[in-house]
C-alpha positions in Angstrom: -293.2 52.4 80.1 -290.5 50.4 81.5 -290.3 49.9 85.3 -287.2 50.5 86.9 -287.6 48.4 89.9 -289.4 45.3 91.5 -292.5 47.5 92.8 -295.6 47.0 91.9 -297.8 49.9 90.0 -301.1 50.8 91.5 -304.0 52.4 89.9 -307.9 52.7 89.1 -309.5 52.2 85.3 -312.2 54.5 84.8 -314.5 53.7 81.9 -315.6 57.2 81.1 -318.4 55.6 78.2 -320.1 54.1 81.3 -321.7 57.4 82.3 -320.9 57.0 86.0 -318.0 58.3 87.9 -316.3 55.8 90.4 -314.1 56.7 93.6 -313.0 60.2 93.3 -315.2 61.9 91.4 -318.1 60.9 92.7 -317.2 62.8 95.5 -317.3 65.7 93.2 -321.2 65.3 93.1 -322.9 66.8 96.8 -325.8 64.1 96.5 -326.7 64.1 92.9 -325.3 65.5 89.3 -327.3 68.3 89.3 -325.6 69.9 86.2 -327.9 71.8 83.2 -326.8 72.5 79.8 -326.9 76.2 79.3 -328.0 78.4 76.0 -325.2 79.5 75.3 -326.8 82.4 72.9 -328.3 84.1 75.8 -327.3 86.0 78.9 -325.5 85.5 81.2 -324.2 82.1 79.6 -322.6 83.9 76.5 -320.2 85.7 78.6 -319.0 82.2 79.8 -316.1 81.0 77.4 -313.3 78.4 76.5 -310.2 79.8 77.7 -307.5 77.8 74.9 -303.9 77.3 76.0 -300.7 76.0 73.7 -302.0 72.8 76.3 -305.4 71.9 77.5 -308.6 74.3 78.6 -310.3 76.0 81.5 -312.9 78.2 82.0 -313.3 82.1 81.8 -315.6 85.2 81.7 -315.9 88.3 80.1 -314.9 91.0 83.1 -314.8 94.1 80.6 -314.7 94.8 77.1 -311.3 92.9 76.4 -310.8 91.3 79.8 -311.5 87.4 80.5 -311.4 86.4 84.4 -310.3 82.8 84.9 -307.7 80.7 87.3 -304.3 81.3 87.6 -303.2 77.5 87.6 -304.8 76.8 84.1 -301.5 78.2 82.7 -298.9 78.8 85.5 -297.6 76.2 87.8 -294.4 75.8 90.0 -294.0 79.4 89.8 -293.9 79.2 86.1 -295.3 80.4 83.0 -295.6 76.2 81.2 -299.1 76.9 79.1 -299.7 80.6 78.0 -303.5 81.1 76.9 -304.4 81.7 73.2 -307.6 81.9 72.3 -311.1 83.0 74.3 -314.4 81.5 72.2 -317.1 83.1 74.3 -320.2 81.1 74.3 -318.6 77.6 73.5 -321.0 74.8 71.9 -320.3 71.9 70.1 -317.1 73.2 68.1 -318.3 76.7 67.3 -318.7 79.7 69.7 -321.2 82.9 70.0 -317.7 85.0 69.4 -314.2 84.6 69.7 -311.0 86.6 70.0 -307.3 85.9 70.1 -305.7 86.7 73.8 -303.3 88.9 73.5 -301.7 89.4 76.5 -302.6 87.7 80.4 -301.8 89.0 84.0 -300.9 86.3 87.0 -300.7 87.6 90.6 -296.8 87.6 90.9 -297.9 86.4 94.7 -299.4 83.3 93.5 -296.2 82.6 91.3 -293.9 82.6 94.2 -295.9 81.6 96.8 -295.5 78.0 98.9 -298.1 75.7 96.3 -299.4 74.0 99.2 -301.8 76.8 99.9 -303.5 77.5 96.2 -303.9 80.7 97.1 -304.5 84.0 94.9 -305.8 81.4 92.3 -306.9 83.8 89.4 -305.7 85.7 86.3 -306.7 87.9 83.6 -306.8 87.3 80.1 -306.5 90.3 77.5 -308.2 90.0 74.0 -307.5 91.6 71.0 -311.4 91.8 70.1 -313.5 93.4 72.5 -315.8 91.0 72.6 -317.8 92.5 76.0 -319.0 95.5 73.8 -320.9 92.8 71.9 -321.5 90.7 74.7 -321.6 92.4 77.6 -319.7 91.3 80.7 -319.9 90.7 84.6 -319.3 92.7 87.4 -316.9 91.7 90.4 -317.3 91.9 93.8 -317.6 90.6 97.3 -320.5 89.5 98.9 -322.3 92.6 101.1 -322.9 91.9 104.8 -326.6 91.9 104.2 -326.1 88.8 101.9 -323.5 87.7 104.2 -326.4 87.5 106.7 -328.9 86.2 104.7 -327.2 82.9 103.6 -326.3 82.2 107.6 -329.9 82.7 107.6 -330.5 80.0 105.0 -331.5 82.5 102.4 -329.3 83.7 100.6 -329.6 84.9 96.8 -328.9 81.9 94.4 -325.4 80.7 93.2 -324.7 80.5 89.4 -322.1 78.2 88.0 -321.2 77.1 84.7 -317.6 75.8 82.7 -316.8 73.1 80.4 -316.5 70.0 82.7 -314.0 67.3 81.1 -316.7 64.9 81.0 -319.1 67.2 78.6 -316.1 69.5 77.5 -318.9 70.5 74.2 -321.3 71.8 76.5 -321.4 74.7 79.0 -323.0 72.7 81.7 -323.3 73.9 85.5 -325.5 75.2 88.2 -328.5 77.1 89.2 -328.4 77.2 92.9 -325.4 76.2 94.6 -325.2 75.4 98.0 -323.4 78.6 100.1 -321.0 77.1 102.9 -318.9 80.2 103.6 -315.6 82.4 103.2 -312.8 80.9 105.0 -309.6 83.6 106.4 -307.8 82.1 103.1 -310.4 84.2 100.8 -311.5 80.7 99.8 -315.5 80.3 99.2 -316.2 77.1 100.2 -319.1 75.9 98.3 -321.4 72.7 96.7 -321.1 73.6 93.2 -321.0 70.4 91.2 -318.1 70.7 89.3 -315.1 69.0 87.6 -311.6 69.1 85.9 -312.5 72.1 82.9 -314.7 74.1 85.3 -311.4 75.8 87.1 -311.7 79.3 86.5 -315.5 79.7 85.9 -317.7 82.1 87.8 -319.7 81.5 90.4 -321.9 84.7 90.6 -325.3 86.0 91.4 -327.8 88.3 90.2 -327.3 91.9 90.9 -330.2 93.7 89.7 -330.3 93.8 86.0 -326.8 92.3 86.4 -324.7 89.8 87.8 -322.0 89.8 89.6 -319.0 87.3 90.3 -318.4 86.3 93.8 -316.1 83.7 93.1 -313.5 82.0 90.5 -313.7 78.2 90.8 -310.2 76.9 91.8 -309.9 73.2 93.0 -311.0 70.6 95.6 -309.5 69.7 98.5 -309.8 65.2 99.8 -311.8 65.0 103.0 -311.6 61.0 103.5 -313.4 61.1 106.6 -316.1 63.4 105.4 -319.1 62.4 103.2 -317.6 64.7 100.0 -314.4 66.9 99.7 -314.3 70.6 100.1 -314.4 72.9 96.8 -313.1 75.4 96.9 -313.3 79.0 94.7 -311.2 82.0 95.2 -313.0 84.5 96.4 -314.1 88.3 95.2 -311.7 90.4 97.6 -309.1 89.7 96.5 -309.7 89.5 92.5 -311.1 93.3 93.4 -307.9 93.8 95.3 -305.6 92.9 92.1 -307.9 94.7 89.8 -307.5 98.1 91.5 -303.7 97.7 92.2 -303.3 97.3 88.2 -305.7 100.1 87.7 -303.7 102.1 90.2 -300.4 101.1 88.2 -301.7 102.3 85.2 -302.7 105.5 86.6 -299.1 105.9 87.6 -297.7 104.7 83.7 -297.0 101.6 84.5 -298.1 98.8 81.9 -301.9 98.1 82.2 -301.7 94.5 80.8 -299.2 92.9 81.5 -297.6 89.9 79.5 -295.7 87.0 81.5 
């Protein structure tokens, strides 16, 4: 497009056919790519889905019967509403899906719509389907890490982290993790972690095994530059506060107020 003054344009071609990631994303990677392709016909990995907007894609799991966790910036930015979500196809693969439902209806923290954008806090939503899909399915739990396993990764032993979304670079694949590196919980309700992850994955879980189920710790959000540091800082939101936000709208619609909300 035309240039409106005598400055000259900077930027960096990426050849994405090359297979190798250049500058930024590289940074993306904590050593090596150490991203697996999932089954997406088997547990946990079917309850990981495409989250479809009128523009682009993210991540999201099945919380409940009807309800899809995933990040609140996929479809809300500057405090508004610019890319409502459509369509959930739980276990994704190569242009068809395990199961699929229209959303009909989505909940974003009003906090994180009016907050300063600086911050990225408060980074998830929910998604409400007209199928419920987790009674086929089944779907996670949510919660916070317990002070035992709070202790145990300072330790160095910590239960395993799970990870898995549609990356841009393999967006027909659920590809992720099977041990992510724990850092910790910052006073943001960040969890700071070594995930390798991309554009696509915001809003998948990162979640562990909780018995004979698993439960979500974390809601991948973004990464933060750290020139001076060997890779930059990724960053999911943590469990707190998506509990937090589930139990005020629970608490809402105990009092009559609207249980799903639509912005």
């Amino acid at each position: 497009s035309p240039v409106e003054d005598d400055e000259p344009l900077s930027a960096r071609f990426y050849i994405s056919e090359l297979g190798t990631f250049f500058g930024m994303m590289e940074r993306s990677f904590f050593g090596e790519d150490e991203r697996v392709v999932m089954d997406v016909t088997l547990a946990p990995w079917n309850m990981i889905g495409l989250v479809e907007m009128t523009e682009g894609e993210c991540t999201g799991t099945l919380i409940g019967p009807s309800t899809v966790l995933t990040a609140a910036h996929c479809f809300a930015a500057d405090g508004e509403i610019v890319s409502p979500p459509v369509t959930f196809r739980a276990g994704y693969s190569e242009g068809s899906e395990v199961a699929s439902s229209e959303i009909m209806g989505f909940h974003v923290p009003a906090i994180y719509l009016t907050q300063d954008h600086s911050e990225d806090t408060f980074d998830y939503a929910f998604v409400y389907l007209s199928e419920p899909l987790g009674d086929r399915l089944g779907w996670m739990d949510v919660g916070p890490l317990t002070d035992a396993e709070l202790a145990a990764y300072s330790a160095g032993n910590g239960p395993d982290i799970l990870q898995a979304g549609y990356s841009f670079d393999e967006p027909e694949y659920l590809t992720g993790n099977l041990d992510c590196p724990f850092i910790e919980v910052t006073a943001q309700d960040f969890l700071s972690h070594q995930c390798d992850t991309l554009s696509g994955d915001s809003g998948s879980p990162l979640f562990i095994a909780d018995g004979n189920r698993f439960r979500i710790i974390g809601v991948e959000s973004h990464s933060e530059p750290q020139p001076n540091a060997e890779f930059d800082l990724n960053l999911a939101m943590y469990a707190a506060g998506v509990v937090a936000e589930l139990q005020r709208l629970a608490a809402e619609a105990g009092s009559g107020a609207p249980s799903r909300p639509l912005k």
